[in-house]
N, C-alpha and C positions, 0 to 999 in steps of 0.2 A: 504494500500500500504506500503510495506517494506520503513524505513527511510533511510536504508544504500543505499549506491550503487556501484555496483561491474565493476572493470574493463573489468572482462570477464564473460560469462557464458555460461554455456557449455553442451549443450539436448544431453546426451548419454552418457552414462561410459563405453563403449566397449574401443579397442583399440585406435583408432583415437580420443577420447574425454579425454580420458585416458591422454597421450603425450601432445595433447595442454594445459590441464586442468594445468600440472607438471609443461609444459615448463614457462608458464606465471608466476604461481607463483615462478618461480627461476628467473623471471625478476623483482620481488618484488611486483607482480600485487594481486588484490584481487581477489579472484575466488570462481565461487560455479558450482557445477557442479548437474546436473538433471538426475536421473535416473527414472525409473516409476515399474522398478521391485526392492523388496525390498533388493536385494543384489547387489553390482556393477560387471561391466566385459561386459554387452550388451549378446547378441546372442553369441558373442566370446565364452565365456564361460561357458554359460547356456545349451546354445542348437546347439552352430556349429561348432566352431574350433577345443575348448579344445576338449569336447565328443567325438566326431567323430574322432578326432586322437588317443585318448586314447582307442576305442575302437579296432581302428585296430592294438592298441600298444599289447590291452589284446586278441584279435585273432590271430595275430601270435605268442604269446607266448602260449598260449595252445591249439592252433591246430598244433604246431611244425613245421609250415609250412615253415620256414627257413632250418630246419636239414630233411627236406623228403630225400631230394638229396644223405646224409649221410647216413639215418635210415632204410631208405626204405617210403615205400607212407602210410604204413597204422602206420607210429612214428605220437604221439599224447601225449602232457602233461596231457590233460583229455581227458578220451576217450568220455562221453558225454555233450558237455558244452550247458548252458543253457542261454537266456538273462539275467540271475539273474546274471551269474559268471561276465558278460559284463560289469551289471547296477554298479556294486561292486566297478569294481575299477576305472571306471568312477568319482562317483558319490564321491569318496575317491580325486580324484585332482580336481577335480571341488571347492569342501571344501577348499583343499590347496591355489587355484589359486584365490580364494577370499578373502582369509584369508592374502596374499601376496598382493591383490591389493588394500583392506581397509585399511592397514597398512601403504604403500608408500603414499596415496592421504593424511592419517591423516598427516604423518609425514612434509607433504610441505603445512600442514595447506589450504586443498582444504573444502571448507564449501559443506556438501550433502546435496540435498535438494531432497525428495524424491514424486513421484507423476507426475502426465502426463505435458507434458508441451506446451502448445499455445502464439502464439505471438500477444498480445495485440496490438503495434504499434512497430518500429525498435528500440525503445530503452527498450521495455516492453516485462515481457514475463511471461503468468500467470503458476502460478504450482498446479497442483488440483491432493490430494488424499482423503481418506476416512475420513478425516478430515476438507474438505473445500477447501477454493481456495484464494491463496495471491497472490499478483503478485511483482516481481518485478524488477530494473532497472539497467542496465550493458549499459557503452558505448560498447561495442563489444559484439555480439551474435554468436556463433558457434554452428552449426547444425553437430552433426556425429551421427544420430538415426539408419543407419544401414538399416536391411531390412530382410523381414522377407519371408519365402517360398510363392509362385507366387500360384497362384490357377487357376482353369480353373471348369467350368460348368459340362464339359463333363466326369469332375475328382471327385465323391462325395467323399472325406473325411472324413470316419468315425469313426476313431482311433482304428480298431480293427483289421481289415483286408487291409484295404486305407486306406496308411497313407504319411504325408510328412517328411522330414528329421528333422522338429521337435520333431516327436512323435515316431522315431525308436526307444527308448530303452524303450518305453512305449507297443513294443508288449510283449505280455503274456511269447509266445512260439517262438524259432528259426523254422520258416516252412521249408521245406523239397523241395519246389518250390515256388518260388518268381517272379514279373513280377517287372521290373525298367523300368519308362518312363523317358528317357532325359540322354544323352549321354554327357553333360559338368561334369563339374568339380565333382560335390557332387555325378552326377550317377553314374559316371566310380568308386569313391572313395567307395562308398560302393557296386558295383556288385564286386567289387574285395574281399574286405570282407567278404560279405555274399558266395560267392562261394570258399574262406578259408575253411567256416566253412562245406563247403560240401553242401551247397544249391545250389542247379538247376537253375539256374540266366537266365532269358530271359529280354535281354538289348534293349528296342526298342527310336531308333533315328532318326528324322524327316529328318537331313542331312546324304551326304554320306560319311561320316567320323567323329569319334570322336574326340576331343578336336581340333578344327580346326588352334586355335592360336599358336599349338604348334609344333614342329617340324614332319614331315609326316614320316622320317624314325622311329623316336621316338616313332612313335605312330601306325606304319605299326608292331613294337615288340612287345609294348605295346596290341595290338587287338592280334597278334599272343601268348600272353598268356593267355590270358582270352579266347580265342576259344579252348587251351590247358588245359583250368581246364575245360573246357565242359558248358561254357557260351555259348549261343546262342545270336547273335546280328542281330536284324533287324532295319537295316538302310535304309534311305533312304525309313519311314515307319510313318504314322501321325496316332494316336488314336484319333476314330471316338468317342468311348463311353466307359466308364467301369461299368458294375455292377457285384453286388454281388449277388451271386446264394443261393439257399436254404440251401445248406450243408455248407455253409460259406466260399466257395472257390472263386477265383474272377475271372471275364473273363475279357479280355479289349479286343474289338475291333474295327480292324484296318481299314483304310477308303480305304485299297488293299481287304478289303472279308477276310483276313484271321481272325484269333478268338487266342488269346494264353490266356491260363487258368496258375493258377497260387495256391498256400494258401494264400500269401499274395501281397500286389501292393507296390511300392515305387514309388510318383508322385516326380520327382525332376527336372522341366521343369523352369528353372529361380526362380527369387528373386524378390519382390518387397520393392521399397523403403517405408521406417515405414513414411510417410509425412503424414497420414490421420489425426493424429492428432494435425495438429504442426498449422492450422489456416494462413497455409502461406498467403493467399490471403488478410490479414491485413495488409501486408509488400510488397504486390506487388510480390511475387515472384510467377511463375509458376514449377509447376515441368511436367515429362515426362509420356507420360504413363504406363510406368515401374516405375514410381516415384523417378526419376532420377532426382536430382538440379542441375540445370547448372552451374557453375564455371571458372573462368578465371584461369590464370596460378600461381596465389599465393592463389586459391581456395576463392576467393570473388566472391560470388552472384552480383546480378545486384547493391543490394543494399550496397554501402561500407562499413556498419561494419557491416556485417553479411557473415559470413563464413559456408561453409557446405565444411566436409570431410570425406575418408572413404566409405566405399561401398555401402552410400547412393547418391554418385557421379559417382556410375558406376565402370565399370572397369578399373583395374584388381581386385577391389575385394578382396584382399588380406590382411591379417589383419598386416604385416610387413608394406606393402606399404599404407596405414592407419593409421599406427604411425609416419610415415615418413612426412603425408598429413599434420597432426596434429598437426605436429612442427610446420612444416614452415608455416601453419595458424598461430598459435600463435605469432611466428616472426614476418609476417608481418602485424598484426594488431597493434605491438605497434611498430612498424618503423624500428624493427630489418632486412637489407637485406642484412647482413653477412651470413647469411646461406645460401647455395646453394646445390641444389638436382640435380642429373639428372638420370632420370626415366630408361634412356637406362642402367643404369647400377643395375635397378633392377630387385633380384632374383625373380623365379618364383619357386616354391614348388607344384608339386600336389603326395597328400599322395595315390596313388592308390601298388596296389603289383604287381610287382615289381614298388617301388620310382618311380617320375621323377622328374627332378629340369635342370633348364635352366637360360640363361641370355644372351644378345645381340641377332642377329637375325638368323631366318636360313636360308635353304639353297632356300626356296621359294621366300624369302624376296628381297635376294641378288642376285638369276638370273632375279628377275624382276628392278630391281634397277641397274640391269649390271652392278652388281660387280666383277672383277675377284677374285675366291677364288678358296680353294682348301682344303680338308677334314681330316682328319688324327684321327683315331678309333681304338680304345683298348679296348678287351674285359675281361671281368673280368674271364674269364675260362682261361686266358693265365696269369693272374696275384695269382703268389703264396697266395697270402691273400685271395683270390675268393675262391681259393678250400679251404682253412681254412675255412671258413667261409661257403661254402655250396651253396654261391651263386654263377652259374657258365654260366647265365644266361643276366646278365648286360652291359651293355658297355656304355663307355666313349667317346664323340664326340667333337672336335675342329674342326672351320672353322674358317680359319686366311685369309687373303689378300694375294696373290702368290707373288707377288713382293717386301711388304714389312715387311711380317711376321707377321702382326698387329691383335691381336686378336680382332676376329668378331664374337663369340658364340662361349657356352659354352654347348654340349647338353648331358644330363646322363638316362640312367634307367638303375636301378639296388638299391640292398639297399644301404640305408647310402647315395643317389644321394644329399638330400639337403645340409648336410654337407660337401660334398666333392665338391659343386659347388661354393665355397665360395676360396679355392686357384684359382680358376679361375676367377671369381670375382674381388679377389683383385690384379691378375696379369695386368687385363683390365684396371680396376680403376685406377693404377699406370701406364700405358700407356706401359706394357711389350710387347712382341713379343714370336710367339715360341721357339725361341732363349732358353730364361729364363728357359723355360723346358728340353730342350736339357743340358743343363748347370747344372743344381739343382741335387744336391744329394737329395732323399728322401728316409724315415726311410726304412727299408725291414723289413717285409713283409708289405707294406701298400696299400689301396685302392688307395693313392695318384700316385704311380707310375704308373696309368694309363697315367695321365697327360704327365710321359717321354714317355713312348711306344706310346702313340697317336702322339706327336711329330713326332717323329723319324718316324710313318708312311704317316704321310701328308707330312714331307722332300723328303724321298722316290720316291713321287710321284710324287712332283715337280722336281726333281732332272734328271725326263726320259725326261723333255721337257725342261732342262735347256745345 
């Protein structure tokens, strides 16, 4: 058994393990943080954030898919791009994004201890790699282990042709038809992608609607372009079976009789939480059957010095909102409650093409709540910077309060949406009004002057009933 003993310790180096691991030691605390793969970052990094945006960063730079509008449809940086051009430069900030995050944990003196980690009792927690097994003792234990792609019976798995969002840059070959199960967050992000690159995308979703948390205008555009790049979407559509045929092409069928064939499959139907190994049942804890850890509102488990944060806690899932968790775990395990979050004022990002990024609520939220509001929408084909840019296809959404101007959401698709969702953001944060837009000079030619012309159209509108 280890003779020291650490104030905190911390099962996961993703995002959320990341932040509380920093925050503690800049309160002077001792810290060792537990990873089980031998570089830190978690899933984030390895296999889900960084990748996966980087990918669709190196897809639309060489499928020109930004400048079509400009070029014409058949403008192309490389006329044949292959997953190797993908895995490239991937695999190039994956490096970087490691090399940046071994560097900040050395620098605030965070001790790594590498190898799986189980919870001997609430003060104990063993760490076992190819070397053996020590265990040892921190009064505060924090869980952010993450979660890893969900699997199903009916889905076999075989890395070559069926695969999950782990194993995409591990195919050979870009197929030419692909079949995508699961209409959240990771499916919609890569049928966008993969039908960039000119793949035949057939999107099947068990509900009748994709991304349902998100705004319905936003996402009624959203379907409206991916039915425009010649994506097929069956909704409101459950897979009975999938196998693989002799020629190595896949069928997955559906539990309606129909059959959709494909080269390859992408399973991307949920996440589950990484708890298999964690021996929770030592410490009393239970998790969910998605492997979800319950949590209170300062993120403490049943058991009070053991914390779990991050997308091992459910949604949203989100690796921003994961760091945010992370803090204020670490806050208030050693009694710090100067810190104060509120969840309503955070962004949401989903990297699909065209963007979407949002904040506060919409307009489903707010007729069931009987809110009085009122809408105001700028489209980026009316904004000089749009045509610059080639995008002429996005727009910009404010729902504010009729009577007192008060902003209540913030909704974007178009590119550059998660950036540009953040002057909105911080109008809210600061407790602004439409006003403030109406008001503000912004740079010309810029994305941000959506923000005035949205104004000025929700005024408008109020102004017939005033």
């Amino acid at each position: 058994m280890s003779s020291s003993v650490y104030d905190l310790i911390v099962i996961g180096s993703g995002p959320a393990g990341q932040r509380a691991a920093i925050y503690a030691s800049k309160l002077g605390k001792k810290v060792a943080l537990v990873e089980m793969r031998e570089v830190v970052g978690g899933a984030c990094i390895s296999t889900g954030t960084i990748p996966s945006k980087t990918m669709r960063e190196a897809v639309l730079h060489l499928s020109g898919y930004n400048y079509k509008s400009i070029y014409g449809m058949n403008y192309r940086v490389k006329e044949r791009i292959t997953m190797a051009d993908l895995a490239f430069r991937v695999q190039h900030v994956i490096k970087t994004e490691i090399d940046v995050t071994e560097a900040q944990l050395s620098r605030n003196n965070i001790e790594m201890l590498v190898g799986v980690a189980s919870f001997e009792d609430a003060t104990h927690v063993k760490v076992t790699n190819s070397r053996g097994s020590t265990v040892y003792e921190a009064t505060n234990i924090l869980i952010g282990t993450g979660t890893k792609p969900a699997s199903s019976p009916k889905v076999p798995i075989n890395g070559r042709s069926i695969i999950n969002s782990d194993l995409v840059l591990e195919l050979v070959n870009l197929p030419k038809t692909m079949i995508i199960v699961g209409g959240g967050v990771i499916g919609v992000e890569y049928t966008c992608m993969f039908s960039a690159l000119g793949v035949r995308v057939t999107l099947i979703e068990r509900r009748p609607r994709l991304l349902e948390f998100a705004d319905q205008e936003i996402i009624e555009a959203l379907s409206y372009h991916l039915r425009d790049s010649r994506v097929t979407m069956r909704l409101n559509e459950e897979v009975e079976s999938v196998e693989e045929m002799p020629d190595g092409t896949v069928v997955a069928n559906l539990e309606s009789k129909k059959k959709v064939q494909g080269d390859a499959l992408l399973y991307a139907v949920g996440r589950q939480g990484n708890v298999d190994e964690l021996n929770l049942a030592a410490v009393g804890i239970e998790s969910d059957s998605r492997g979800r850890i319950p949590v209170d509102k300062d993120f403490r488990t049943k058991v009070p010095t053991i914390f779990a944060v991050g997308d091992v806690i459910g949604f949203p899932s989100l690796a921003s909102v994961s760091m945010e968790q992370g803090r204020v775990a670490a806050a208030r395990a050693f009694g710090d409650e100067k810190i104060l979050s509120n969840p309503g004022l955070y962004p949401y990002g989903i990297y699909t093409i065209p963007e979407i990024s949002f904040i506060g609520k919409t307009e489903e939220q707010l007729t069931e709540e009987d809110v009085p509001y009122e809408v105001g929408v700028a489209y980026y084909r009316e904004i000089a910077r749009g045509q610059i840019r080639g995008d002429t296809t996005g727009r910009l959404k404010i729902i504010f309060h009729r009577m007192t101007h008060a902003i209540l959401g913030v909704h974007i698709i178009g590119e550059g949406a998660s950036e540009l969702l953040h002057i909105g953001q911080a109008v809210m944060a600061l407790g602004g009004t439409l006003d403030y837009f109406v008001d503000t000079v912004f740079n010309y030619p810029t994305l941000a002057e959506c923000y005035k012309v949205a104004a000025f159209n929700g005024l408008n509108r109020v102004s017939k009933f005033e």
